[in-house]
PLY file of the C-alpha trace (Angstrom):
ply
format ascii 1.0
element vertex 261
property float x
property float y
property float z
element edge 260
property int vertex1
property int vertex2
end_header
0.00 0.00 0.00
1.18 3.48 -0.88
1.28 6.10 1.61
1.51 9.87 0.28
1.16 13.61 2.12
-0.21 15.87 0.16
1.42 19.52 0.45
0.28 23.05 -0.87
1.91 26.84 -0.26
-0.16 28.82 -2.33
-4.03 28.01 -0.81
-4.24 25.26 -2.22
-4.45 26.10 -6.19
-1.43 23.32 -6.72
-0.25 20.69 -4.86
3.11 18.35 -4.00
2.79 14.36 -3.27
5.42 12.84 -1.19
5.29 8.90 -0.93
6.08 8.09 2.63
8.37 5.72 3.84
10.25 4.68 7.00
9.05 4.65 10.59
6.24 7.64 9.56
4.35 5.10 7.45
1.23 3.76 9.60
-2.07 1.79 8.29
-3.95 4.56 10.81
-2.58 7.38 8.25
-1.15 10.31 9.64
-3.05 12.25 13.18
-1.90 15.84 12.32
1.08 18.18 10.30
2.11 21.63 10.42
4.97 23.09 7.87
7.02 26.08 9.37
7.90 26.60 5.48
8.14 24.33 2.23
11.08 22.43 3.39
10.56 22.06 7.43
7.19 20.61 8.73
6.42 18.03 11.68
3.83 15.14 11.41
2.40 13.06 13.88
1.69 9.29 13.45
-1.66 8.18 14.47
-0.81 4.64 16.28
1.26 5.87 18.51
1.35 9.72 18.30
4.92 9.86 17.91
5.83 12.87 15.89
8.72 13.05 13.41
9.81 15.93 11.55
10.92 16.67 7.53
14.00 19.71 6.56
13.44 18.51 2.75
9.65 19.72 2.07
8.19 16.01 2.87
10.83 13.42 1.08
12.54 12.40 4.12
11.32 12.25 8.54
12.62 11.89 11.75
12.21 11.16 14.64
11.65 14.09 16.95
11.86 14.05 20.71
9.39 11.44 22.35
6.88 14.02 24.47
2.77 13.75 24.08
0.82 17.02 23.74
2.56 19.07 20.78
1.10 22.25 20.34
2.16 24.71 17.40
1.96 28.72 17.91
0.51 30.51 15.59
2.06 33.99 14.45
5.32 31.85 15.70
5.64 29.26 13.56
8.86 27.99 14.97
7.78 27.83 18.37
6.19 24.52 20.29
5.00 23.39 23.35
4.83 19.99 24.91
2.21 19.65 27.88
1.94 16.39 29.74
5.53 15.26 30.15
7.16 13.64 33.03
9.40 17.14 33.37
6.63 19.13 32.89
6.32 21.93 30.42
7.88 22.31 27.53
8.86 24.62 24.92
11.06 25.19 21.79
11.62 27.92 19.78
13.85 26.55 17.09
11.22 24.01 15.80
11.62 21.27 17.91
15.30 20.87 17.96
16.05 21.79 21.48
13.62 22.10 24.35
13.39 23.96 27.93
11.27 23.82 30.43
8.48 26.68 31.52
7.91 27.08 35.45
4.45 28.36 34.91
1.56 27.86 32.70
-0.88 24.85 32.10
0.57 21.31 32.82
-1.62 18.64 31.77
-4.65 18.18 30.16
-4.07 20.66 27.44
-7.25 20.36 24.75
-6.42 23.38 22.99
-3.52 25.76 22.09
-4.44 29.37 20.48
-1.96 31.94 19.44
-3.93 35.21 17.99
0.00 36.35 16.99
3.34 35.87 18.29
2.72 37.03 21.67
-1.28 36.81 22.94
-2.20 33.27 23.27
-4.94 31.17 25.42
-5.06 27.70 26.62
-7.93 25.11 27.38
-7.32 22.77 29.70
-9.20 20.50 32.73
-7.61 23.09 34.92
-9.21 26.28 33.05
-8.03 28.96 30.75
-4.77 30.06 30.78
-3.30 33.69 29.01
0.09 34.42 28.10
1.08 37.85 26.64
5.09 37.23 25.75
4.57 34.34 23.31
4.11 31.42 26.33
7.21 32.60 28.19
4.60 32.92 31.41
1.27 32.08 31.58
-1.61 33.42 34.12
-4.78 31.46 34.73
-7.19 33.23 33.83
-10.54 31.30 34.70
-10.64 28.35 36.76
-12.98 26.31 35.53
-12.33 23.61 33.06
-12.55 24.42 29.35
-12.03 22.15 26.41
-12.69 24.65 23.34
-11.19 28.59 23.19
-11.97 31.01 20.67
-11.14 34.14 20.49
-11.65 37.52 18.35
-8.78 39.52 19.77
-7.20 39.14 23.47
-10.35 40.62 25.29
-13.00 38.80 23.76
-13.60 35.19 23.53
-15.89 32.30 23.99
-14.97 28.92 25.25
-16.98 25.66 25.96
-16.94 23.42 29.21
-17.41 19.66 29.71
-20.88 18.32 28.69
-23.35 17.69 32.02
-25.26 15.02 32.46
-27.58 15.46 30.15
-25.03 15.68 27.50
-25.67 19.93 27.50
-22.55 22.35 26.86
-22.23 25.30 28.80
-20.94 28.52 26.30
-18.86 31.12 28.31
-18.27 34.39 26.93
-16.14 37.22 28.25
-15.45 40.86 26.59
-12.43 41.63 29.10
-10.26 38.88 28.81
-12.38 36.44 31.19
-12.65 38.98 34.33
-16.38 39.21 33.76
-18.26 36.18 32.33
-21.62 35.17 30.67
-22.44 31.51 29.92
-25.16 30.08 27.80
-26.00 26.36 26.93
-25.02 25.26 22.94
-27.79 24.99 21.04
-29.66 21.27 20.61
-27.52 20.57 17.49
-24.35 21.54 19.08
-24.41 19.28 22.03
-20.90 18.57 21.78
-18.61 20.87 19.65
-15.47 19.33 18.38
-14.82 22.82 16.56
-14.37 26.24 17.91
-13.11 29.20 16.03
-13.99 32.84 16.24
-12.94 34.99 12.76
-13.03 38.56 13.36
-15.06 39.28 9.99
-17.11 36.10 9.42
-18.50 35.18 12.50
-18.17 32.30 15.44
-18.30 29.09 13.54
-18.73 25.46 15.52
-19.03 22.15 14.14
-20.36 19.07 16.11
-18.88 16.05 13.85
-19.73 16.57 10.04
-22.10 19.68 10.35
-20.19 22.95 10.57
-22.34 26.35 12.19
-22.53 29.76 12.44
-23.43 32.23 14.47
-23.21 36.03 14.23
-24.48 36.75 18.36
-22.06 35.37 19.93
-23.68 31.66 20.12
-26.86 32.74 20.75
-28.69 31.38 17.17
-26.59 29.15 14.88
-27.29 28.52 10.78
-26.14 25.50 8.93
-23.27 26.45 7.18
-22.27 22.99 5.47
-22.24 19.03 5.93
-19.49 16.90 4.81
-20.07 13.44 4.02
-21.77 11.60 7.18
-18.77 9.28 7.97
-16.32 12.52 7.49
-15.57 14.58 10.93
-14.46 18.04 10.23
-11.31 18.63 12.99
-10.58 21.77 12.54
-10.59 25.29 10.34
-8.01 27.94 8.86
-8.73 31.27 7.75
-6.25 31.74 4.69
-6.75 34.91 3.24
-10.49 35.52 2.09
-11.03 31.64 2.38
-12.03 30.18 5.81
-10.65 26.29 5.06
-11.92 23.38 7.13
-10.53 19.93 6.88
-11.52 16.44 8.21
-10.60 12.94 8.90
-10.45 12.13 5.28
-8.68 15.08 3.88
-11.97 16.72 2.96
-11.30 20.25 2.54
-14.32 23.04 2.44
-13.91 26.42 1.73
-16.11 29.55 2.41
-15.56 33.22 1.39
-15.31 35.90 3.79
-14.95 39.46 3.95
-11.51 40.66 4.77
0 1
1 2
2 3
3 4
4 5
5 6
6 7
7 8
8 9
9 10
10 11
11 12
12 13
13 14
14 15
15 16
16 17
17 18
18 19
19 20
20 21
21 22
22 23
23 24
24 25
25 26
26 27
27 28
28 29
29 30
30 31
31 32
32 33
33 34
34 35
35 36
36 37
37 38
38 39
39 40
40 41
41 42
42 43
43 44
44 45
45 46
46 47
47 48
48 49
49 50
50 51
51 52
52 53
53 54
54 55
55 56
56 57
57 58
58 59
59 60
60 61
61 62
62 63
63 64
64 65
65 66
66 67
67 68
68 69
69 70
70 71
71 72
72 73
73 74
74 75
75 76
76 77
77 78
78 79
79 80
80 81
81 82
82 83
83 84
84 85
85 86
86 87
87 88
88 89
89 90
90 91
91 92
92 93
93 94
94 95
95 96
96 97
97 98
98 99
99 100
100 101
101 102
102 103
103 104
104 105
105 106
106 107
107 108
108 109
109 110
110 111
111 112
112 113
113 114
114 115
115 116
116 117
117 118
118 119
119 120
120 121
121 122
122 123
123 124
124 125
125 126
126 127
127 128
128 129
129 130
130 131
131 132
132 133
133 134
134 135
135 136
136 137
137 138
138 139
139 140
140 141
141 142
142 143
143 144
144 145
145 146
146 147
147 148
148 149
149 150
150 151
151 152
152 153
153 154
154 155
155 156
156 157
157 158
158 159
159 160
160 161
161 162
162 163
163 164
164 165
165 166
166 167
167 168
168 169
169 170
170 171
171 172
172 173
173 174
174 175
175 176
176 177
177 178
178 179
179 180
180 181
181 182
182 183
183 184
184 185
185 186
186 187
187 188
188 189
189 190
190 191
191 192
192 193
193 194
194 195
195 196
196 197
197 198
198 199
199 200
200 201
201 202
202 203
203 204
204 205
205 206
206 207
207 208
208 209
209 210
210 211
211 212
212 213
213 214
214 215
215 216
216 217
217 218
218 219
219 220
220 221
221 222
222 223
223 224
224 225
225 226
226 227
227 228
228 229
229 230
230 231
231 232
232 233
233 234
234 235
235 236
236 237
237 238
238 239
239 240
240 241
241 242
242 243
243 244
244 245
245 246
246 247
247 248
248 249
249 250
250 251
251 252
252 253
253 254
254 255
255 256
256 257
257 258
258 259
259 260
């Protein structure tokens, strides 16, 4: 069986095929991949999650070091974080090639990771939300209560989603000062459980519970149907790239919607 990744630097108009090989190759295809630039990326194996990482645009992996959790920054694409590990905290800033550990910041339990440049970012975690405002240097917690989805427009306002009750219901907080004051809201009926959370400044919140990607444009209060993949497909996550929001899936499904700039 051939294995191939599938690379693109310009949207998406062309694309590069790479036939995998070596100790990346998996029958359970590949969990995740980010590219710093068209020669040096990182990939993540889905038996095992063990990551490996490419200098030649895809031809060639390696190994990286073994530590669960990676998380990429955005608006500093060279910088990573490991949460979970037996020492803690990690970060690198060249990429992956040499780590160091942070004495502050979330631990464990890390569900998402979101940079809104290279210095304001938020984390969701079991213990709560966690800000930094130097690029993840330091980290204050921000509100204690656990969260599992962040989105935000800018560093004061956000929305983020806690663990489903017991009658399967998702609580919607929503903050305007960066979490000091806080509103919450249950998800509507069709968005029980959102696997998707991702706040663009022009087009609106947009939340997806499997294969059905939402909208809303009140801050969660009403949602419209935006679009439905194929039922067996599970969208995983979205990408604004220019005037294109981009979500893919499961099955390298990718679905594109204009916005406004």
């Amino acid at each position: 069986m051939l294995y191939v990744l599938e690379t693109s630097f310009d949207d998406g108009a062309t694309w590069s095929s790479h036939e995998l090989s070596g100790p990346l190759v998996d029958p359970m295809g590949i969990a995740g991949s980010y590219f710093i630039d068209e020669n040096i990326g990182l990939a993540r194996r889905s038996g095992d999650n063990a990551w490996f990482k490419t200098d030649d645009g895809g031809s060639t992996w390696s190994s990286t070091p073994g530590v669960p959790g990676i998380w990429f920054a955005q608006g500093s694409p060279t910088r990573i974080f490991c949460f979970g590990t037996s020492a803690g905290t990690k970060t690198s800033v060249d990429s992956g090639a040499t780590w160091e550990g942070l004495a502050d910041g979330p631990v464990d339990g890390v569900a998402q990771l979101l940079f809104l440049d290279s210095l304001n970012g938020f984390s969701g975690s079991v213990y709560g939300i966690h800000y930094t405002a130097d690029g993840g240097a330091t980290w204050q917690l921000k509100f204690p209560t656990p969260c599992f989805r962040v989105a935000h427009r800018d560093p004061q306002k956000g929305v983020a989603l806690g663990p489903p009750d017991t009658y399967m219901q998702t609580s919607l907080y929503r903050t305007e000062d960066q979490w000091s004051a806080i509103t919450s809201t249950e998800m509507a009926d069709q968005l029980d459980i959102p696997t998707v959370l991702f706040y663009d400044p022009a087009g609106g919140l947009f939340a997806s519970d499997g294969s059905h990607m939402y909208c809303s444009h009140d801050d969660g209060d009403s949602w419209t149907l935006e679009f439905t993949l194929p039922s067996a497909d599970v969208i995983r996550g979205l990408i604004r790239i220019g005037d294109h929001l981009i979500a893919y899936s499961d099955h390298g499904y990718l679905a594109r919607k204009d916005l406004p700039l």
